[in-house]
C-alpha positions as CSV (number, residue, x, y, z in Angstrom):
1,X,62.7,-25.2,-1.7
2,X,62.2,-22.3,0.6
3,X,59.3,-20.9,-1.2
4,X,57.4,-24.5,-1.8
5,X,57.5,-25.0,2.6
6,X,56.4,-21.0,2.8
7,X,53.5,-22.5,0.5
8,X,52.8,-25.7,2.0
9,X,52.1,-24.0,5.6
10,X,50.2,-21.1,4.0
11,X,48.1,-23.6,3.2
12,X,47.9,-25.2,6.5
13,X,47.0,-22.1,7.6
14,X,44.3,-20.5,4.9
15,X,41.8,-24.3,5.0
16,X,41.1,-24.4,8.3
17,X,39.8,-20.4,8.1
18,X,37.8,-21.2,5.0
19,X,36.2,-24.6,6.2
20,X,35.3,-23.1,9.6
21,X,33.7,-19.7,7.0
22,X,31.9,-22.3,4.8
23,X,30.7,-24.5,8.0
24,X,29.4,-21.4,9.1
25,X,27.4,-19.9,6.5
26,X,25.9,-23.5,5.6
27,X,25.0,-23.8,9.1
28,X,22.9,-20.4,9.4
29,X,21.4,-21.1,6.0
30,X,20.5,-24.9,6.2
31,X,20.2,-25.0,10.8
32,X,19.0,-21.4,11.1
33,X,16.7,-20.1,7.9
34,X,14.8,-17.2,9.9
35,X,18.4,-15.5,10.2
36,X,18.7,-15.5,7.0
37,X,15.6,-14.2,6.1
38,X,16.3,-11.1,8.3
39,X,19.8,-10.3,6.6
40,X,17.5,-9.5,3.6
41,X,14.1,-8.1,4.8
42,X,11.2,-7.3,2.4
43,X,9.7,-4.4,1.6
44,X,5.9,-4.5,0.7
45,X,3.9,-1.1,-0.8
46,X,0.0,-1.1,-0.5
47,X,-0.7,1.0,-3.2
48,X,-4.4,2.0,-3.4
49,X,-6.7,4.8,-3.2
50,X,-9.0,6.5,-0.5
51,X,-11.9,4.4,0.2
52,X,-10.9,0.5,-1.7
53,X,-10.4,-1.4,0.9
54,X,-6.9,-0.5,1.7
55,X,-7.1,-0.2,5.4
56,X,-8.6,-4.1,6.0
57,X,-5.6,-5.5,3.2
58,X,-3.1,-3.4,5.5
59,X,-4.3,-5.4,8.5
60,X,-4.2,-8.6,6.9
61,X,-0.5,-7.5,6.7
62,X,-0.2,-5.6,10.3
63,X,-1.8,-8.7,12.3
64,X,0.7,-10.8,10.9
65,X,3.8,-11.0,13.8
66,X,6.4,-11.1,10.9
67,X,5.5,-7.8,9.6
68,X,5.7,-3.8,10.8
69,X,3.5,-2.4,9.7
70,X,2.3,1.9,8.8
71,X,-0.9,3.1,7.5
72,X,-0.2,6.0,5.0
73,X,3.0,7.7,6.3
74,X,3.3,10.4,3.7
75,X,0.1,11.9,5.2
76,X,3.3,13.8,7.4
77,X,4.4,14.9,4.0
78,X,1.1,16.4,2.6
79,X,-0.1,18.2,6.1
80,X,3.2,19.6,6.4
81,X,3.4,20.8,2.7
82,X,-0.1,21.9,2.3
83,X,0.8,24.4,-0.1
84,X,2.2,22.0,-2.9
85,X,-0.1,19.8,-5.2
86,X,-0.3,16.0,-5.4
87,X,2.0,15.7,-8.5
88,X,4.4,17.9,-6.9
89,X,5.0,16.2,-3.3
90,X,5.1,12.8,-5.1
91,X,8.9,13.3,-4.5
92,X,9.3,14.1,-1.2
93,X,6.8,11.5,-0.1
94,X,9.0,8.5,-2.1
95,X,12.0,9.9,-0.6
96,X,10.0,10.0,3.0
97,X,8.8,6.2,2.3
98,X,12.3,4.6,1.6
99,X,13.7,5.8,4.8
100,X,10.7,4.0,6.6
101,X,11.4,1.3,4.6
102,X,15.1,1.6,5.9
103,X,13.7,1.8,9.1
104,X,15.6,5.4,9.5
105,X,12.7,7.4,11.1
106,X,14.9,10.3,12.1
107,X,12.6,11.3,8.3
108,X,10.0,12.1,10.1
109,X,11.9,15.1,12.5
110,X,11.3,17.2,9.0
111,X,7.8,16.8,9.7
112,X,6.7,16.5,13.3
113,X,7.7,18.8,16.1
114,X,10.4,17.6,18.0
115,X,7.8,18.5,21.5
116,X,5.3,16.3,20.0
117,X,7.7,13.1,19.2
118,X,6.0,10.4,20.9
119,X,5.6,7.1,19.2
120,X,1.8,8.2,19.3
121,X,2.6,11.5,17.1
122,X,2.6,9.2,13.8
123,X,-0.5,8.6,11.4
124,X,-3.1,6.4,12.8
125,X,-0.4,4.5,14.7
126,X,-2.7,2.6,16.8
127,X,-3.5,0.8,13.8
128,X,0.3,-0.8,13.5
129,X,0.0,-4.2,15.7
130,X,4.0,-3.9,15.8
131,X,3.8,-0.4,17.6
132,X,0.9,-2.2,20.1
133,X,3.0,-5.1,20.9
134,X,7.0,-6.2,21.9
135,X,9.3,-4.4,21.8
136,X,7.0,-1.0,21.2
137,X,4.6,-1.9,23.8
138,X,5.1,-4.6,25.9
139,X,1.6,-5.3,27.6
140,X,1.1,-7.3,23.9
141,X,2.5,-10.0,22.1
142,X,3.6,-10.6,18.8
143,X,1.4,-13.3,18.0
144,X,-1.5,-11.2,19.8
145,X,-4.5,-9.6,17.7
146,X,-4.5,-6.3,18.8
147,X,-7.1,-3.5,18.0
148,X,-6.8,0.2,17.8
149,X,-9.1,1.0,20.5
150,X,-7.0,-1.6,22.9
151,X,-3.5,0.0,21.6
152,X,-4.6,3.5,22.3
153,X,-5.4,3.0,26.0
154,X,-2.5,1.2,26.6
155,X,0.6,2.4,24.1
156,X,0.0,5.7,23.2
157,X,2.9,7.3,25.8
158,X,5.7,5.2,24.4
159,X,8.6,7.1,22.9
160,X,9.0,7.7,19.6
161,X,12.7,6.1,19.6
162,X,11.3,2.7,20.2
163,X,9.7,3.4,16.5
164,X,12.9,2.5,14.6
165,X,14.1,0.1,17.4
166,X,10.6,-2.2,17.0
167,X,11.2,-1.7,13.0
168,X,14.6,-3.6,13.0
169,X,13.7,-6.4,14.7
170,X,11.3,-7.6,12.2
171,X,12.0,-9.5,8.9
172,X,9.1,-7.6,7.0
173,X,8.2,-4.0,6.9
174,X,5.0,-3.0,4.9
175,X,3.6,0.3,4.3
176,X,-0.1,1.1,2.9
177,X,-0.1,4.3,0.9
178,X,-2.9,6.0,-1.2
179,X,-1.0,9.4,-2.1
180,X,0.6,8.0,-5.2
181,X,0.0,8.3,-8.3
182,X,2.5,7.9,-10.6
183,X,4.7,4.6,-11.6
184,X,7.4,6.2,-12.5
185,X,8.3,8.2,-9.3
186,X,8.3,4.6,-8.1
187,X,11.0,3.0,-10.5
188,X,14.2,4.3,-8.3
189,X,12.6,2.3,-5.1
190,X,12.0,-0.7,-7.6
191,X,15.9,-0.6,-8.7
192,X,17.2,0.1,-5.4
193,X,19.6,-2.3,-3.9
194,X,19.4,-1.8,-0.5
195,X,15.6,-2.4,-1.3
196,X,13.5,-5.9,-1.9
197,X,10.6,-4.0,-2.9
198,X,7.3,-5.8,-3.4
199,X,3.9,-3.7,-4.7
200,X,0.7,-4.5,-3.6
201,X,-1.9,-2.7,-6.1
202,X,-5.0,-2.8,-4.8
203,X,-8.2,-1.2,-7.1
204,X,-11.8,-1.4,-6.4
205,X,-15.3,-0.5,-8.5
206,X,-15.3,3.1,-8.8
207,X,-18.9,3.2,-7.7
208,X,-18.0,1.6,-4.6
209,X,-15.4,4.3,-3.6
210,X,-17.4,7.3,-5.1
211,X,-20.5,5.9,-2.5
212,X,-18.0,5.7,0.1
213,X,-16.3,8.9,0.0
214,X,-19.6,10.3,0.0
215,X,-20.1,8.4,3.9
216,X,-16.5,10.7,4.5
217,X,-16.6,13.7,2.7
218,X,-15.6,16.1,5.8
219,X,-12.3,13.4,6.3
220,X,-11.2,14.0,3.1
221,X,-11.4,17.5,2.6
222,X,-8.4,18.4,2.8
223,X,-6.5,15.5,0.3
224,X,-9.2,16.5,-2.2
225,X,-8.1,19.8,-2.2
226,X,-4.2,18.9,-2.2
227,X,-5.9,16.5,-5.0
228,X,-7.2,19.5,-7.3
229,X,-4.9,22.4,-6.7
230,X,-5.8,25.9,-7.3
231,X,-8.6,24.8,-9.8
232,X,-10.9,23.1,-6.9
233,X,-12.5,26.0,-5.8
234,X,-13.4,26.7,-9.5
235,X,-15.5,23.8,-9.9
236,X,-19.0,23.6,-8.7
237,X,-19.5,21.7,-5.6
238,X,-21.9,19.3,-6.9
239,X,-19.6,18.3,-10.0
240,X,-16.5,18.2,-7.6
241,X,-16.9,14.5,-7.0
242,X,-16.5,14.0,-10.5
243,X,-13.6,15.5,-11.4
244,X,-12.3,14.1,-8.1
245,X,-13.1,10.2,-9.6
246,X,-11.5,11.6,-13.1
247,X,-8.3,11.8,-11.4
248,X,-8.1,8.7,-9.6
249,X,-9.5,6.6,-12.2
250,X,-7.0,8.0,-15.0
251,X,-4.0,7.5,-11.8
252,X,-4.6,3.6,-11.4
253,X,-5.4,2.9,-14.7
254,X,-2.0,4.6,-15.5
255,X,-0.2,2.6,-12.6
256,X,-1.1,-0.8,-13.8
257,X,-0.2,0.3,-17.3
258,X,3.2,1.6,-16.3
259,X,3.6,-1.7,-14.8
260,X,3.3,-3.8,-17.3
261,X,5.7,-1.9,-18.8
262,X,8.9,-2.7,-16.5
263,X,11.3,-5.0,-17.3
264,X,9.9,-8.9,-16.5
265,X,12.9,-8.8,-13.2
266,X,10.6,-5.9,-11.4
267,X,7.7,-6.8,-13.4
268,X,7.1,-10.1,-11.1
269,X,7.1,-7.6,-8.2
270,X,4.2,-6.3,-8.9
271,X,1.1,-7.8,-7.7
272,X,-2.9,-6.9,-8.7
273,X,-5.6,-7.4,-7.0
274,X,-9.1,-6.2,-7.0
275,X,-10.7,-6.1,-3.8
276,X,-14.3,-7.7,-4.6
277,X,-11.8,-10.8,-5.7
278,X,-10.8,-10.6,-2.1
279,X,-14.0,-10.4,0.0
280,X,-15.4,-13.3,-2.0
281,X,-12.4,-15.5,-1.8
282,X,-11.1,-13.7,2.0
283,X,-8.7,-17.0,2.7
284,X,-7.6,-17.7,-0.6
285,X,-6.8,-14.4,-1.8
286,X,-4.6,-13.7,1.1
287,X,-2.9,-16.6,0.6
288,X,-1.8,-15.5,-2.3
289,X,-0.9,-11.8,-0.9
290,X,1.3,-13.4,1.7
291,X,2.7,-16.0,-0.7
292,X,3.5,-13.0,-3.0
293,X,4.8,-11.1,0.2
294,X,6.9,-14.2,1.4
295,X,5.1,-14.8,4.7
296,X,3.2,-17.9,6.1
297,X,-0.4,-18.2,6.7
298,X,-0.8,-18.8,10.1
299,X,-3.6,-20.8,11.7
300,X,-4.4,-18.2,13.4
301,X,-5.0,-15.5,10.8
302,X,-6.9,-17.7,9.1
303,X,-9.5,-17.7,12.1
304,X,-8.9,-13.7,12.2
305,X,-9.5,-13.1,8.6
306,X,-12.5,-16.0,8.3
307,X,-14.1,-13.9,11.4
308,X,-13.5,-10.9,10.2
309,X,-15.0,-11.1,7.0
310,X,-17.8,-13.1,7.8
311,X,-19.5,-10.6,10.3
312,X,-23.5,-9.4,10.1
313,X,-23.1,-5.7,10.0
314,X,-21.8,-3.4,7.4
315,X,-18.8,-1.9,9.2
316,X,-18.7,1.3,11.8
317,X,-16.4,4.1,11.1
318,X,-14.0,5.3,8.2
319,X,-10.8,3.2,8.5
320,X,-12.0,0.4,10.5
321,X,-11.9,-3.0,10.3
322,X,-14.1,-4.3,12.4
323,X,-16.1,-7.8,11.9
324,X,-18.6,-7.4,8.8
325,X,-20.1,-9.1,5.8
326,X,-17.2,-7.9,3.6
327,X,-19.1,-8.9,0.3
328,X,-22.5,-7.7,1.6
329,X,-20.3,-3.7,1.7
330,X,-18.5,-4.1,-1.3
331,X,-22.4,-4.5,-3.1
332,X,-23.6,-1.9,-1.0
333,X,-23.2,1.0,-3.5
334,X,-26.0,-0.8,-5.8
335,X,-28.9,-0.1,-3.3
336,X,-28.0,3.5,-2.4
337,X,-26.2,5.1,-4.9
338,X,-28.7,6.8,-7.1
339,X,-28.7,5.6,-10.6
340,X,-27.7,8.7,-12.5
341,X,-25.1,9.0,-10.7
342,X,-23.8,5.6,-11.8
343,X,-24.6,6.3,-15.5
344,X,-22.1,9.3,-14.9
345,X,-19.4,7.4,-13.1
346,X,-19.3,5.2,-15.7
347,X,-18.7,7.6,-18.4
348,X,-16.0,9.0,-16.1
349,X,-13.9,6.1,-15.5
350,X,-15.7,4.0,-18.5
351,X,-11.6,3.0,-19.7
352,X,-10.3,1.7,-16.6
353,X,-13.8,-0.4,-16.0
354,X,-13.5,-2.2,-19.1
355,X,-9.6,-3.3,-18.2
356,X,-10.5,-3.6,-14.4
357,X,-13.1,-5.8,-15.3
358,X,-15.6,-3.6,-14.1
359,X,-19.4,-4.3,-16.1
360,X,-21.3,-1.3,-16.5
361,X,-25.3,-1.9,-15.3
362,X,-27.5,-0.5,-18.0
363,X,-30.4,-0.2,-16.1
364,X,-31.9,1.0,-12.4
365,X,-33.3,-2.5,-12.5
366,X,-30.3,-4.4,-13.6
367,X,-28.1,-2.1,-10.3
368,X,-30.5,-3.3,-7.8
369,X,-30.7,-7.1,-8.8
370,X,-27.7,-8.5,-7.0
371,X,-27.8,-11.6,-9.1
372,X,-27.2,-9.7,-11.8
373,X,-23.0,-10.1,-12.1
374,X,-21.1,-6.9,-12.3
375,X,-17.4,-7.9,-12.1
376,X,-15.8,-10.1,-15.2
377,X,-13.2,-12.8,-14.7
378,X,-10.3,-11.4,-15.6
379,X,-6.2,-12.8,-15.7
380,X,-4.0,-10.1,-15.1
381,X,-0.4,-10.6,-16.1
């Protein structure tokens, strides 16, 4: 009899606990949805090469007030390193970008001087709108379009502490990165539970990229060295190039295969895109990145990427992203590349063409004609 009343008021005292717990998580799932979101916040990996189009798909990401944003952290990694190759810091760059991703940026005090830490002493940080705007830097709002040029006059002495700060207080953090190139030293990010990990893998026609790295040869000096090890200065200069396009060609062609490779659970988390599908399509093709990244298309992004893609000129300097006639650029390479030079780039990278979707030209006649279609329509899984 004892034991049935010690029951009864156990009771009485365990419902009203659980009620008030259920009422509570139903109410900040069903009344309250953007504080759930942030309990889980996604991770999103650009993954591309120098010269596709990476920088203007990381500020379709980096304008968006959802998202933090950093162009190409592990460039900490390979200037502090110098002395490895590109194989051999994959490594140290992974572990550098899940503790961005983690928002943990006591990473980079292995890689920046500790008299230098300034929230202006990362990468390129002027192009992060989340460093140029609240909480980072004030004078901006989240909603705001902010430019580099803007950002650097006004942001660059904020500390480097408010780094990490302005990194937890947003639901997404996304990360554009060209100093991979290898799937596999990927796959512990992919499984990681403390990780929703989304890739982005963005390719390009490889005689688009060889005609731009051509415009920046002095700005990439040093990766292509880091690139090509020890056997760099054996090569020729005029065949470097080549060898150069070898290597990045054979590393994205090996990316998307290792990808369709994983499991169908991570498989979905992978994402390809090709970036002359983009600047013909600018609206609908980032809505699909953002769907993909679980982020709403704004009304005004739409405006911002309509604009920005619809310009007259041909784009300024290396990294910008300006106002221009997106698809007008990503044709340019068939007016001023030479054409045997295009007959050798597509020996070169001839297999990852042909599964890109990438149509060879057969003649200096056929390059020129812009009517003449180069790119095939092509499903990827």
């Amino acid at each position: 009899m004892l034991w049935a009343r010690k029951a009864r008021l156990l009771v009485l005292l365990v419902l009203p606990s659980l009620a008030f717990l259920f009422l509570q998580q139903f109410y900040s799932h069903s009344q309250c949805p953007d504080l759930a979101e942030k309990s889980s916040p996604m991770h999103v990996l650009i993954l591309s090469s120098w010269r596709s189009g990476s920088s203007f798909v990381g500020q379709l990401f980096s304008q968006h007030p959802d998202v933090f944003y950093l162009i190409e952290p592990a460039w900490h990694v390979w200037t502090t390193l110098s002395s490895g190759t590109a194989w051999q810091l994959q490594m140290a760059v992974r572990d550098l970008i899940r503790s961005v991703f983690l928002c943990d940026m006591s990473v980079f005090d292995a890689y920046i001087p500790w008299t230098l830490m300034k929230l202006s002493s990362l990468f390129m940080w002027e192009s992060s709108r989340a460093l140029c705007s609240s909480p980072a830097c004030p004078l901006f709002k989240r909603e705001s379009i902010v430019t580099r040029d803007d950002c650097k006059i006004f942001c660059s002495r904020q500390p480097f502490d408010l780094v990490e700060e302005t990194c937890r207080s947003y639901s997404h953090v996304v990360l554009k990165e060209v100093r991979f190139f290898d799937l596999k030293t990927l796959h512990s990010l992919l499984t990681d539970p403390s990780l929703n990990l989304h890739i982005i893998h963005l390719v390009r026609d490889p005689r688009a990229v060889f005609r731009s790295r051509e415009n920046t040869k002095e700005g990439l000096k040093y990766d292509n060295y880091i690139i090509m090890g020890k056997q760099w200065n054996k090569i020729k200069s005029e065949d470097q190039p080549y060898y150069l396009m070898k290597a990045i060609c054979l590393s994205q062609l090996e990316i998307y295969r290792a990808a369709q490779l994983l499991p169908y659970s991570l498989r979905e988390r992978y994402l390809l895109i090709r970036y002359e599908d983009l600047v013909q399509s600018p609206l609908t093709q980032t809505s699909k990145l953002y769907e993909f990244a679980g982020l709403r298309f704004l009304p005004h992004l739409r405006i911002w990427v309509h604009n920005i893609t619809q310009g007259k000129g041909m784009g300024g300097r290396a990294f910008d992203t300006n106002s221009r006639n997106a698809r007008n650029v990503s044709q340019a390479w068939r007016r001023s590349l030479p054409h045997d030079k295009v007959v050798q780039l597509q020996k070169i990278c001839k297999d990852y063409m042909n599964l890109m979707g990438y149509l060879p030209v057969l003649s200096e006649k056929d390059q020129k004609n812009l009517l003449v279609n180069l790119l095939s329509a092509v499903e990827f899984p």
